[in-house]
C-alpha positions as CSV (number, residue, x, y, z in Angstrom):
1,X,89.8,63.6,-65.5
2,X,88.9,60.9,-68.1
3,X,90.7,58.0,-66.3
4,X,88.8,59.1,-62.9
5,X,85.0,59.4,-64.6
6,X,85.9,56.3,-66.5
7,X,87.3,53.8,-63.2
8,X,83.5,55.1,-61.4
9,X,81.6,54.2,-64.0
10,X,83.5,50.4,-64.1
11,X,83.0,50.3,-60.3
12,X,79.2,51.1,-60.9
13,X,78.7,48.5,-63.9
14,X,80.1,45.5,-61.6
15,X,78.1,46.7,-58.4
16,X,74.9,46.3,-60.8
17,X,76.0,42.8,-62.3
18,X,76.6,42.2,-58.5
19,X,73.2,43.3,-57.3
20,X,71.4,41.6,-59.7
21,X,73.3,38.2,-59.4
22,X,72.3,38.4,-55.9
23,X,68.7,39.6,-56.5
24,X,68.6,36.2,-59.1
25,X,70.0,33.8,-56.1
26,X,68.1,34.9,-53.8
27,X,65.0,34.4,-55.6
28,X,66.2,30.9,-56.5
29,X,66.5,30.2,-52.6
30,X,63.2,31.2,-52.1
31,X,61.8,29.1,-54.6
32,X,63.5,26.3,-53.4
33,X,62.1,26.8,-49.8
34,X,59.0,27.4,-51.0
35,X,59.2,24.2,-53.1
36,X,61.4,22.2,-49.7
37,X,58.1,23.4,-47.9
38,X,55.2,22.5,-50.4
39,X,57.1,19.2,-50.2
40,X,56.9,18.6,-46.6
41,X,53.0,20.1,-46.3
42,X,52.1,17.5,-49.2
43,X,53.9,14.8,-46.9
44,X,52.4,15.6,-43.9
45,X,49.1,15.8,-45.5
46,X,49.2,12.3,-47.4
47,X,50.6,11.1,-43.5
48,X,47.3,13.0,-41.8
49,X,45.1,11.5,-44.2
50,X,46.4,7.4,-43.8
51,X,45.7,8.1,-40.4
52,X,42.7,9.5,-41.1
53,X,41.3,6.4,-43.2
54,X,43.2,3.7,-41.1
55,X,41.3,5.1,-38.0
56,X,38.7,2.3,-36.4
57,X,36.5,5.4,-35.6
58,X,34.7,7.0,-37.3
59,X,35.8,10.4,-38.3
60,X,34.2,13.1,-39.6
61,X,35.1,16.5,-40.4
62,X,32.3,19.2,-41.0
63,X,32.8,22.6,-42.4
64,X,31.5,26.4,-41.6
65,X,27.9,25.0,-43.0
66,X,27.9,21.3,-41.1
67,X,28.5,19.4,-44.4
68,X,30.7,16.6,-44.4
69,X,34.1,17.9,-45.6
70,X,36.1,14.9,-45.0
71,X,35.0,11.2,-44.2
72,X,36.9,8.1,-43.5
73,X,36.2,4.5,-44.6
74,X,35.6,3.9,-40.5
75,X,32.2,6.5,-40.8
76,X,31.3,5.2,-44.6
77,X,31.0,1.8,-42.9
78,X,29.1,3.0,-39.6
79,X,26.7,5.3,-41.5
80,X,26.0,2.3,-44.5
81,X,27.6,4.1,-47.6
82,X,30.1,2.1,-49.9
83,X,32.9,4.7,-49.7
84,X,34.1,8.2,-47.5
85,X,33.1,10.0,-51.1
86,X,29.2,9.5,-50.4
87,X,29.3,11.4,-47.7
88,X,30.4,14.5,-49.6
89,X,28.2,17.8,-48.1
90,X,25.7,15.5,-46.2
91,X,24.7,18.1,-43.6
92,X,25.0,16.6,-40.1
93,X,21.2,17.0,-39.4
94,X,20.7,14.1,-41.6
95,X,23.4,12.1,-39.5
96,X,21.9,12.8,-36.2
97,X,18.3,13.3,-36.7
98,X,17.2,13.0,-33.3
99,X,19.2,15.5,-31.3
100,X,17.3,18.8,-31.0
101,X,20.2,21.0,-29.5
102,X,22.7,20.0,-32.8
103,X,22.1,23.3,-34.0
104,X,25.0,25.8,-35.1
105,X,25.3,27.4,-33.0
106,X,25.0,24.6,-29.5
107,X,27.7,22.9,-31.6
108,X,30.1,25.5,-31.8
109,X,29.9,25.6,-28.3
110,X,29.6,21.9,-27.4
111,X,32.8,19.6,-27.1
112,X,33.4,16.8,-25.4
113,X,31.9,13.0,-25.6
114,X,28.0,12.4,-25.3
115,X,25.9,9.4,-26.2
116,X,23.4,9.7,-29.6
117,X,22.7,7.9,-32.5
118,X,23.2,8.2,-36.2
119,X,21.0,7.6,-38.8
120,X,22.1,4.9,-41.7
121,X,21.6,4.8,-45.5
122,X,18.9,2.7,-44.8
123,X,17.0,4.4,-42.3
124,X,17.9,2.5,-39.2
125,X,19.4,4.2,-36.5
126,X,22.5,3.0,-35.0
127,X,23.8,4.0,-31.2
128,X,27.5,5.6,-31.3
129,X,29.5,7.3,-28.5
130,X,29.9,10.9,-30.4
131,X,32.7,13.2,-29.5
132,X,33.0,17.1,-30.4
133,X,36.3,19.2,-31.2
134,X,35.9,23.0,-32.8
135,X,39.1,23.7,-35.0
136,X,39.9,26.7,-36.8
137,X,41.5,26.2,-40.1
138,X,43.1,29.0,-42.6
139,X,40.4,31.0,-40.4
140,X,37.4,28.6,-41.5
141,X,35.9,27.4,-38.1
142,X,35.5,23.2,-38.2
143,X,33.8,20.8,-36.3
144,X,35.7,17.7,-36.1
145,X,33.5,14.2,-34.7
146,X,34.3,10.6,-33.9
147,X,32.1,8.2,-33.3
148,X,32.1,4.7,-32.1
149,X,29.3,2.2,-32.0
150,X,28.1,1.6,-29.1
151,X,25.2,-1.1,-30.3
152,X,27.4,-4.3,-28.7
153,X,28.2,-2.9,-25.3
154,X,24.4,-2.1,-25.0
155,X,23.8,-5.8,-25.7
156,X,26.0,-6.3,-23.3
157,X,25.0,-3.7,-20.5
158,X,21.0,-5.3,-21.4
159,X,22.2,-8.8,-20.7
160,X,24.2,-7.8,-17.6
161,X,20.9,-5.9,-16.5
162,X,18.6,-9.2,-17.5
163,X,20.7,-11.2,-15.4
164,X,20.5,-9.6,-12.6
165,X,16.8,-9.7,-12.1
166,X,15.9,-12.6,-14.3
167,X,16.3,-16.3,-13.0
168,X,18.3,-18.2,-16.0
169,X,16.4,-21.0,-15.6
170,X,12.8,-19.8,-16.3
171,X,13.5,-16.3,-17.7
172,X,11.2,-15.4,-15.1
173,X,11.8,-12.3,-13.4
174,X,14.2,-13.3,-10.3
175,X,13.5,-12.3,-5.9
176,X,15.4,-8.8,-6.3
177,X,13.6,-7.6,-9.4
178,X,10.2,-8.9,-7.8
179,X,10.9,-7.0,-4.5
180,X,11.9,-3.8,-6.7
181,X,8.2,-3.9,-8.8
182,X,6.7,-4.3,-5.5
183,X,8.0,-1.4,-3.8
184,X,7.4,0.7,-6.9
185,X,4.0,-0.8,-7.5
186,X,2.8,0.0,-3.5
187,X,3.9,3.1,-3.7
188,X,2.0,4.1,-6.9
189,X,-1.1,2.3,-5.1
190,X,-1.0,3.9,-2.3
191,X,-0.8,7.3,-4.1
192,X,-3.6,6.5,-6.7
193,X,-6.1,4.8,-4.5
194,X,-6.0,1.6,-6.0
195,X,-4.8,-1.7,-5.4
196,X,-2.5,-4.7,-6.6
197,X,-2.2,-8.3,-5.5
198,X,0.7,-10.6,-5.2
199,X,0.1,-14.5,-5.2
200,X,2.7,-16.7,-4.3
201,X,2.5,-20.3,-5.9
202,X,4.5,-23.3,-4.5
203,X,4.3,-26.9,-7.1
204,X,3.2,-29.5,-4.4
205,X,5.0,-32.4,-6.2
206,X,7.6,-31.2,-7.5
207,X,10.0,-33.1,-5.2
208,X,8.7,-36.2,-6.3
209,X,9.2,-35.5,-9.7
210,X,13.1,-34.2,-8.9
211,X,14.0,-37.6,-7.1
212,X,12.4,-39.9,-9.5
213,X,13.0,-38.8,-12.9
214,X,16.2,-36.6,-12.3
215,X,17.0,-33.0,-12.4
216,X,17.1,-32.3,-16.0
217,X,13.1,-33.1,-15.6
218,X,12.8,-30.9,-12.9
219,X,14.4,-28.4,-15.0
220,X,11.8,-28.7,-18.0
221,X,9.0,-29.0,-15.4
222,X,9.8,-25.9,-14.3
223,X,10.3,-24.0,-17.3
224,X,7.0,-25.6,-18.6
225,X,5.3,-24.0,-15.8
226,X,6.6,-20.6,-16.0
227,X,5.6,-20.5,-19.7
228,X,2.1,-21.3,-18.7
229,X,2.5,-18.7,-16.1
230,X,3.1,-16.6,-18.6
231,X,0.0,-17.2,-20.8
232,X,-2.4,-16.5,-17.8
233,X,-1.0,-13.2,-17.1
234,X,-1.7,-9.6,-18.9
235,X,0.8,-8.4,-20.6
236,X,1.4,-5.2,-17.4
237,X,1.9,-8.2,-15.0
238,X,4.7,-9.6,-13.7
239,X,5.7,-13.1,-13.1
240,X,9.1,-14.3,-11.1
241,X,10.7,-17.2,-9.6
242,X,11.7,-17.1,-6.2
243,X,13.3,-20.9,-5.4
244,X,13.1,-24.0,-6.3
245,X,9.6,-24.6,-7.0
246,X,8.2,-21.3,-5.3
247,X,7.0,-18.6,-7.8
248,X,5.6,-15.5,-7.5
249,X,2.8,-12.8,-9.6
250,X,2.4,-9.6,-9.4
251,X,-0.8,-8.0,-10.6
252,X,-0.2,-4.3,-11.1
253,X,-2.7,-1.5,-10.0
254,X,-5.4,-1.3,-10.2
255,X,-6.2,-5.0,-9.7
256,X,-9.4,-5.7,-7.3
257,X,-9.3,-9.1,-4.9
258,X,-12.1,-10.2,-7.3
259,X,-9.5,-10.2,-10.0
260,X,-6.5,-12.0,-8.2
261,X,-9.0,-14.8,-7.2
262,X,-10.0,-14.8,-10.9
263,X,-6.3,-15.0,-12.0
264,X,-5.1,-17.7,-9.7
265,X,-8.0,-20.2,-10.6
266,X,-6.9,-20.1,-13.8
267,X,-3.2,-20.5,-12.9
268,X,-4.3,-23.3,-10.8
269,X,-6.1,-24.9,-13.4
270,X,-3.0,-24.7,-15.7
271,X,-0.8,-26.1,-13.2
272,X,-2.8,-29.3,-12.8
273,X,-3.2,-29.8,-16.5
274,X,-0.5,-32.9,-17.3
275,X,2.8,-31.6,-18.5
276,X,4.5,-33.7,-21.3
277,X,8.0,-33.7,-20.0
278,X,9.4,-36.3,-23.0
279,X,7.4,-38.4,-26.2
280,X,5.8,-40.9,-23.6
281,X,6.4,-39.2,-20.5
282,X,3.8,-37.1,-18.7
283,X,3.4,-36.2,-15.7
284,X,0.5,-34.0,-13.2
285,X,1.5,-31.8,-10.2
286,X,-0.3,-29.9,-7.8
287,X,0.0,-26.4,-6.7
288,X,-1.2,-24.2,-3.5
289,X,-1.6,-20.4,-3.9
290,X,-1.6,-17.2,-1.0
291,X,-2.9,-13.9,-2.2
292,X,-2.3,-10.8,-0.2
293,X,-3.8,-7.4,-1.7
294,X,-1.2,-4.6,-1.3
295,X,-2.1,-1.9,0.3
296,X,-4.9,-3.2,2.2
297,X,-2.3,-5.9,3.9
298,X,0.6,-4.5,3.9
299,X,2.6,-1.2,2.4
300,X,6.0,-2.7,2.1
301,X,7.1,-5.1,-0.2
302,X,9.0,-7.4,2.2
303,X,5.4,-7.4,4.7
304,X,3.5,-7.9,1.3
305,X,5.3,-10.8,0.6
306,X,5.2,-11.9,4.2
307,X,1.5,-11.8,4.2
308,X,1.2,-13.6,0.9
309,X,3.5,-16.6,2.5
310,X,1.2,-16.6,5.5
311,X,-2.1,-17.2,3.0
312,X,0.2,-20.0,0.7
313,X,1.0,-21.4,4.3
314,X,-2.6,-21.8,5.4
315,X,-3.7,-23.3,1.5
316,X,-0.8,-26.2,1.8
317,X,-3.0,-27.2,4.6
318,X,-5.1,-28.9,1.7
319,X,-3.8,-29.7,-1.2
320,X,-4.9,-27.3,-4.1
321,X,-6.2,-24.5,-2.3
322,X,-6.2,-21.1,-2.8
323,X,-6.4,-18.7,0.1
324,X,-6.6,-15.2,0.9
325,X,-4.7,-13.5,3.4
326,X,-6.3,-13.5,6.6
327,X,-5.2,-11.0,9.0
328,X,-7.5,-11.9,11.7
329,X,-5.4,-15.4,11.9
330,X,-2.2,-14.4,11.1
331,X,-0.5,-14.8,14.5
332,X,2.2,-12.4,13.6
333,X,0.3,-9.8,12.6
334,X,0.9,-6.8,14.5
335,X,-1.8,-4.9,13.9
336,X,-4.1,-7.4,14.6
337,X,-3.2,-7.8,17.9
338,X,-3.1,-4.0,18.4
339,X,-6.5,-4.2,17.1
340,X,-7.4,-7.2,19.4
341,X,-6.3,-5.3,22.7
342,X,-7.3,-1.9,21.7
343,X,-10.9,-1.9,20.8
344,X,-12.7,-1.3,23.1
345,X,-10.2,1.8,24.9
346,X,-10.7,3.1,21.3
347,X,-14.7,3.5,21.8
348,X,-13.9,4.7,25.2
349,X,-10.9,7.6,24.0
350,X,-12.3,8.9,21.0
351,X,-10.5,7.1,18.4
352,X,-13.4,6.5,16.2
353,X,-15.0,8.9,13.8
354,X,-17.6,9.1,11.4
355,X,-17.1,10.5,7.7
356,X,-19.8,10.7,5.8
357,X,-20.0,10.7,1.4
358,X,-22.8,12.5,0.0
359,X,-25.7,11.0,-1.7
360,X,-27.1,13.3,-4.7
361,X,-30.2,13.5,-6.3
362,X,-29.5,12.8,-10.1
363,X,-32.0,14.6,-11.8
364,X,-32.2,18.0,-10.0
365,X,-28.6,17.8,-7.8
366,X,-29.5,18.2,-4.8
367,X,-27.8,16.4,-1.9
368,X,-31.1,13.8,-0.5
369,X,-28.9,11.9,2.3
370,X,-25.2,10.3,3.0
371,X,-23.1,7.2,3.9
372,X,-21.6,7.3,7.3
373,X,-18.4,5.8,7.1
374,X,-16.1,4.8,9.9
375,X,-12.5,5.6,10.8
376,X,-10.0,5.0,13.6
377,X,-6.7,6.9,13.8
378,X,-4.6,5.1,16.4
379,X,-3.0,7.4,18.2
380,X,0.5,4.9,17.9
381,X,-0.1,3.0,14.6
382,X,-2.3,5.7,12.8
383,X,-5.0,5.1,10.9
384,X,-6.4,1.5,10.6
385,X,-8.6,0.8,7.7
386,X,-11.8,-0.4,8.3
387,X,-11.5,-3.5,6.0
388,X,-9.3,-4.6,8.7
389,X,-10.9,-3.6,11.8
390,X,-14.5,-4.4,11.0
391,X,-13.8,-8.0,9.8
392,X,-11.7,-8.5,13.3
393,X,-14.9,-6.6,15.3
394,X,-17.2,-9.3,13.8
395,X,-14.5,-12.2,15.4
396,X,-14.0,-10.9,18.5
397,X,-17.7,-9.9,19.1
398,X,-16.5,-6.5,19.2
399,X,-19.2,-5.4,16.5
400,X,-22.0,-5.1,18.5
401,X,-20.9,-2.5,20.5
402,X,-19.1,-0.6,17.5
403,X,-22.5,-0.8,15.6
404,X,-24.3,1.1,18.4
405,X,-21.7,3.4,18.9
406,X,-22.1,4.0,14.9
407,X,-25.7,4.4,15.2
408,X,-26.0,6.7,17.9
409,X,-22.7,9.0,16.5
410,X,-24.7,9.0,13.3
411,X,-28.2,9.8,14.2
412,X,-27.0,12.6,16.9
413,X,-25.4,14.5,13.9
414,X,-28.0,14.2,11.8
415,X,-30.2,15.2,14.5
416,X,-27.8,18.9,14.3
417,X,-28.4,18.9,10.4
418,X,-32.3,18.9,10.7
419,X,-32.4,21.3,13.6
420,X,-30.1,23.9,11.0
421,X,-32.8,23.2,8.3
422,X,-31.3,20.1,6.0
423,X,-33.9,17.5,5.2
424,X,-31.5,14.6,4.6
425,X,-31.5,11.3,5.7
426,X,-28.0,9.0,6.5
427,X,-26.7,5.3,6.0
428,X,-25.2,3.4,8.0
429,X,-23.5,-0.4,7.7
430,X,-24.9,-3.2,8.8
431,X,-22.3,-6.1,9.3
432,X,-23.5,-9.5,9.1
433,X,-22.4,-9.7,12.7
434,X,-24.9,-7.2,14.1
435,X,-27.7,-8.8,12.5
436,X,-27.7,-11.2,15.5
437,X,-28.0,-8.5,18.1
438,X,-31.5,-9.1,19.9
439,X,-31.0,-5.6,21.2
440,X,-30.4,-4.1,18.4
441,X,-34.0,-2.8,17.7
442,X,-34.8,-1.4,20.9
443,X,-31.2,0.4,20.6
444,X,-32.0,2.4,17.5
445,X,-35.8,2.7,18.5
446,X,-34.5,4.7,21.8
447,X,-31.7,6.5,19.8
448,X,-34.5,8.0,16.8
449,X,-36.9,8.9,20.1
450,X,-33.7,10.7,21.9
451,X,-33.1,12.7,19.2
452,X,-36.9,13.0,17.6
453,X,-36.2,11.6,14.6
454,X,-38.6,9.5,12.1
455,X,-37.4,5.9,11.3
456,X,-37.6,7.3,7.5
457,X,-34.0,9.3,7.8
458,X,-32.5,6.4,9.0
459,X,-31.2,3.4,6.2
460,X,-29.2,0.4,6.9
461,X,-27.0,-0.9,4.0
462,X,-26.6,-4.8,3.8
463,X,-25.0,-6.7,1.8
464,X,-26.2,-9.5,-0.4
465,X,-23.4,-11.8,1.8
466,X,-24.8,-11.0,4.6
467,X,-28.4,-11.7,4.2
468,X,-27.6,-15.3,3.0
469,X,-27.5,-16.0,6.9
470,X,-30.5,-18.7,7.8
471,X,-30.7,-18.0,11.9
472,X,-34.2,-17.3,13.7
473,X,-32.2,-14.7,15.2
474,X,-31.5,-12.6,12.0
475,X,-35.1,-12.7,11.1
476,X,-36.2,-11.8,14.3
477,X,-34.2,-8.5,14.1
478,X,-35.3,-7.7,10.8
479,X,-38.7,-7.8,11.6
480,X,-38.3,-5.9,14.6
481,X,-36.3,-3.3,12.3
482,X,-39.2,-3.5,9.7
483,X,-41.6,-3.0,12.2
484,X,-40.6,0.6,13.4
485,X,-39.9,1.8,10.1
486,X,-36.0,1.5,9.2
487,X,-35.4,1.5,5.5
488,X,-33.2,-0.7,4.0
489,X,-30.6,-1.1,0.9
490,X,-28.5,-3.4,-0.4
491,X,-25.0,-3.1,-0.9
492,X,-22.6,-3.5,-3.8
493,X,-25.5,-4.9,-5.6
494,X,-24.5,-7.4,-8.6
495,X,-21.2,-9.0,-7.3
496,X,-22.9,-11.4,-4.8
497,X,-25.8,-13.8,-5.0
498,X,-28.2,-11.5,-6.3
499,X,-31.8,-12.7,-6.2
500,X,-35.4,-11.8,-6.3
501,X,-35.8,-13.9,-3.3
502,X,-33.6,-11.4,-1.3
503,X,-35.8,-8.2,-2.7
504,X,-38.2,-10.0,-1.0
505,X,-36.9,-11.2,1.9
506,X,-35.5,-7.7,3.3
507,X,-38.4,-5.7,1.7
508,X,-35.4,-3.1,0.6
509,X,-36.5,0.1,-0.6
510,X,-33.1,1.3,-2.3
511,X,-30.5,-0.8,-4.5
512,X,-26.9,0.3,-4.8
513,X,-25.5,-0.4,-7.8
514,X,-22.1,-1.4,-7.8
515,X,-19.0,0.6,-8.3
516,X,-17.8,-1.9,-11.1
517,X,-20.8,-1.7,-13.5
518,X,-20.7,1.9,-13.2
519,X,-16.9,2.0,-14.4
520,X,-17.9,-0.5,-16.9
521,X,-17.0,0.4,-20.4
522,X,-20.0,2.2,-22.6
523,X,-22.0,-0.3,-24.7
524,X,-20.4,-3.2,-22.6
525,X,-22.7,-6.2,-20.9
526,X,-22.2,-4.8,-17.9
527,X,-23.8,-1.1,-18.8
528,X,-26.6,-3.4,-20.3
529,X,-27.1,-5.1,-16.8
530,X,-27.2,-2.1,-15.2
531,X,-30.1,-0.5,-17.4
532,X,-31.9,-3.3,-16.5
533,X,-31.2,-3.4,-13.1
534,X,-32.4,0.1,-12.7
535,X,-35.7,-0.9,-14.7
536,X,-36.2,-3.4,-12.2
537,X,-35.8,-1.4,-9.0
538,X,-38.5,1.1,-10.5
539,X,-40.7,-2.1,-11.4
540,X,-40.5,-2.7,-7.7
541,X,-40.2,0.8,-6.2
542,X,-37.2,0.6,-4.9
543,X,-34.7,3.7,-5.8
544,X,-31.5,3.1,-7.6
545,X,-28.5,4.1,-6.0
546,X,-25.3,3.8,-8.6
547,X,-22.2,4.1,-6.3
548,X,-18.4,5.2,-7.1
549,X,-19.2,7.8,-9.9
550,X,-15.8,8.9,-11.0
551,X,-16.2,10.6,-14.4
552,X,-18.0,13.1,-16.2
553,X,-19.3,10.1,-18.5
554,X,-20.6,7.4,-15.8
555,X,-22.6,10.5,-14.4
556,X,-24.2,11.0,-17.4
557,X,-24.8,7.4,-18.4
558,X,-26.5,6.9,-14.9
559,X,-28.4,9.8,-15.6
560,X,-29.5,8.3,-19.0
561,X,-30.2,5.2,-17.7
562,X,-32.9,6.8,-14.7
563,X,-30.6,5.8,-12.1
564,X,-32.1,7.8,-9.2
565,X,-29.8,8.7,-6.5
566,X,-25.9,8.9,-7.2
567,X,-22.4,8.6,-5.1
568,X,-18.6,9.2,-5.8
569,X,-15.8,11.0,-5.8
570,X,-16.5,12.9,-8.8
571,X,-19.9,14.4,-6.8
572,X,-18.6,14.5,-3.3
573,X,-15.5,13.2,-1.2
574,X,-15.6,11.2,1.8
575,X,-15.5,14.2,4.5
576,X,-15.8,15.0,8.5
577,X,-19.0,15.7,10.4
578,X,-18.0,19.5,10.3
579,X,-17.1,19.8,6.2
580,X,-20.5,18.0,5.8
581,X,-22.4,20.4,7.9
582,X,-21.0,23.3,6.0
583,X,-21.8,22.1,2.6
584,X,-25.1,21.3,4.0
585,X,-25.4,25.2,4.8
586,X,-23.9,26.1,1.6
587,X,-26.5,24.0,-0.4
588,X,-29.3,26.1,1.5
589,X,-28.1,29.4,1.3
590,X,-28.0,28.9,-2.9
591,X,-31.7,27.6,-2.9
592,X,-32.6,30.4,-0.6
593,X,-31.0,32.8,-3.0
């Protein structure tokens, strides 16, 4: 039995030496891989990172907290540090400062490219293309980010936009970018109630100028003139080239026809100042000017431009003129022909209306009286402003019988006001046209008997225009108005020839202060004039009237100024016969109360 236990226990002895030999290799082959594979990690790692730092882009690799866990020399450069190292933990809010939705969160769930800018060692922010990738790393969630400056292709994209609406000659904006401020420009008018004027300006001599001395004179005569352009314009308006020796300004709302006349005077007087086209060489052109006031003319750009060319056209009739639309002889003017051929059907159908703006009492606000103020809706071309179709009544002779027609509208529904128990009075415009009506007294002496009215309740508003008229005829009428009682007041009062003389003349008992010394700024001359203005009318007794109160302030200046009566949009709108009748009721059912 010896041999037997003895051969096992040899057997077991070598199957341990051979367990543990292959125990030891096959920890050796283990190692090894582990080390073969440390090896190639390290190697792709040292490849990742060259192509990391040889990137152009910037790169940027932020960890679970948005700190910068990895930065190449691409984003050092872009974000102003001297190496990838200063950019160590800076928290990405610091990079991009002004997106409000780089929070955690929105990032985590953001990827793709977007447009934003980062902000440089300095300060200065710099535009950059930025692109978003979430990565997940030994379970660590990452936010990887290129970047690439964008700053040259905006210089580029800004001088591709210039360009195209800027003439290379002048710098001045070019046709297309003036046609585009138009359209935008009406359209905000037209919405706000206000006004803007475009004057077109054509150099009468600048042909001469081309022919003799050569077009690189031309060219400096031309760029000469556009900076001068330039220095007579606010800094809202816009000035453009449209050919040759044709430009173009536009004065953006709100610009009043007073204003545009101011404007081109001066650009006139610019223009014919001598240019100094060399050292001894200077030479004087001319210019001719056409304003058309958008959208009183026209409400579309290329008929705004139209009408401009029409006013140009009539000024080149003598040299160094500056003209003013005139629809009334613009021969292609299609609603002045409609106008022409339809006023009279339009007294007989209907067309016309009366609105009427209330007039307030300042001190106690109470409504005292209103304007009557007329409309025509044209049952094809809608409504027709009256500062088209009363200029063209006073042409064609058509004014007498739309004064009458006023009158008598006016007086008949005042006459329904008084019978319901409303002591007001109303107002109606005089044209200058009317004033040589010989009939025009008996008219509204038969009208106040018809409808048993006092002369009192009945004003006619003139303006200071108007009454410059010398004619036997005018004062005639007036006297005869006078004579039965008819009150009068005088219009827009401080923008025409404003005199003593005419106090005088009309015996006026009210004085409407215009809408443009009311808006006037507080403290300013004009706010002084109208203090005085008022002082005088009292001196006189004659009632102050301040038209176009908009604001809570102008109210309350004309009220601290004595200014009587009051009118405006900020007191009462321009409203039909049948709104006016029911405030009217409304006012006397809160006094009765």
């Amino acid at each position: 039995m010896r041999p037997v236990f003895a051969a096992r226990r040899a057997q077991a002895s070598l199957l341990a030496r051979y367990s543990a030999e292959l125990a030891r290799r096959h920890e050796r082959t283990l190692a090894s891989f582990a080390v073969e594979r440390a090896k190639t990690i390290a190697g792709l790692d040292a490849q990742f990172q060259a192509i990391v730092q040889q990137a152009f882009d910037a790169i940027l690799l932020f960890g679970s907290e948005l700190g910068v866990r990895l930065a190449n020399r691409a984003a050092a450069l872009l974000l102003g540090r001297r190496a990838p190292d200063d950019l160590a933990d800076l928290p990405l809010r610091a990079l991009v400062p002004s997106r409000a939705d780089l929070d955690e969160g929105a990032l985590r769930a953001r990827t793709g490219r977007f447009e934003t800018e980062f902000r440089r060692a300095d300060g200065t922010l710099v535009p950059v293309e930025m692109a978003l990738a979430v990565l997940t790393v030994e379970g660590e969630t990452m936010l990887l980010s290129t970047a690439r400056d964008t700053s040259e292709r905006r210089r580029q994209e800004a001088r591709l936009r210039h360009q195209a609406t800027h003439d290379d000659l002048t710098g001045l904006a070019n046709r297309a970018r003036l046609y585009e401020v138009l359209e935008q420009d009406l359209a905000r008018a037209v919405e706000g109630g206000s006004e803007l004027a475009l004057l077109l300006i054509d150099l009468d001599r600048f042909k001469e100028v081309n022919d003799t001395l050569g077009h690189e004179a031309g060219d400096r005569l031309l760029r000469l003139v556009a900076a001068r352009l330039r220095e007579r314009l606010g800094p809202e308006d816009l000035a453009a080239r449209l050919s040759g020796d044709e430009f173009a300004v536009v004065l953006r709302p709100p610009c009043s026809c007073e204003r545009a006349t101011r404007v081109a005077q001066s650009i006139l007087e610019a223009v014919q100042r001598p240019f100094q086209l060399a050292d001894e060489l200077s030479v004087e052109v001319e210019a001719s000017l056409g304003i058309a006031i958008g959208p009183m003319h026209a409400r579309d750009a290329r008929e705004l431009v139209r009408c401009a060319d029409a006013g140009l056209y009539a000024a080149e009739r003598g040299s160094g003129a500056i003209e003013l639309y005139d629809q009334s002889t613009d021969p292609h003017s299609l609603r002045r022909l409609v106008a022409v051929t339809s006023m009279r059907r339009a007294l007989r159908e209907q067309q016309l209306t009366l609105f009427y703006q209330p007039k307030f009492d300042l001190r106690c606000g109470r409504i005292v009286g209103c304007e009557a103020l007329l409309r025509w809706d044209h049952p094809e071309y809608g409504p027709i402003p009256p500062s088209e179709f009363v200029p063209l009544a006073e042409q064609t002779g058509s004014v007498v019988a739309l004064t009458r027609w006023t009158i008598s509208t006016a007086l008949a529904e005042l006459a329904q006001w008084r019978v319901a128990g409303s002591q007001v009075g109303v107002a109606v415009n005089l044209a200058a046209r009317a004033l040589f009506d010989d009939e025009l007294p008996s008219h509204v002496a038969e009208t106040l008997h018809q409808h048993d009215l006092g002369p009192e309740l009945l004003t006619f508003e003139l303006t200071e225009t108007s009454l410059l008229v010398e004619s036997p005829i005018v004062e005639r009428v007036l006297a005869a108005l006078r004579e039965i009682g008819i009150r009068f007041s005088i219009d827009d009062f401080g923008v025409g020839y404003s005199s003593l003389a005419l106090l005088q003349k009309l015996g006026a008992h009210e004085l409407k202060i215009d809408r443009s010394f009311v808006a006037a700024e507080p403290g300013s001359r004009q706010r002084l004039l109208v203090r005085s203005t008022i002082r005088l009318a009292h001196d006189l007794g004659i009632v102050a009237v301040a038209e176009g109160i908009e604001t809570v302030e102008q109210l309350r200046a004309m009220q601290s100024a004595g200014c009587d009566l009051g009118q405006g949009y900020l007191l009462g709108k321009v409203i039909s016969a049948e709104r006016f009748a029911r405030l009217l009721a409304a006012e006397r059912a809160r006094n009765a109360a």
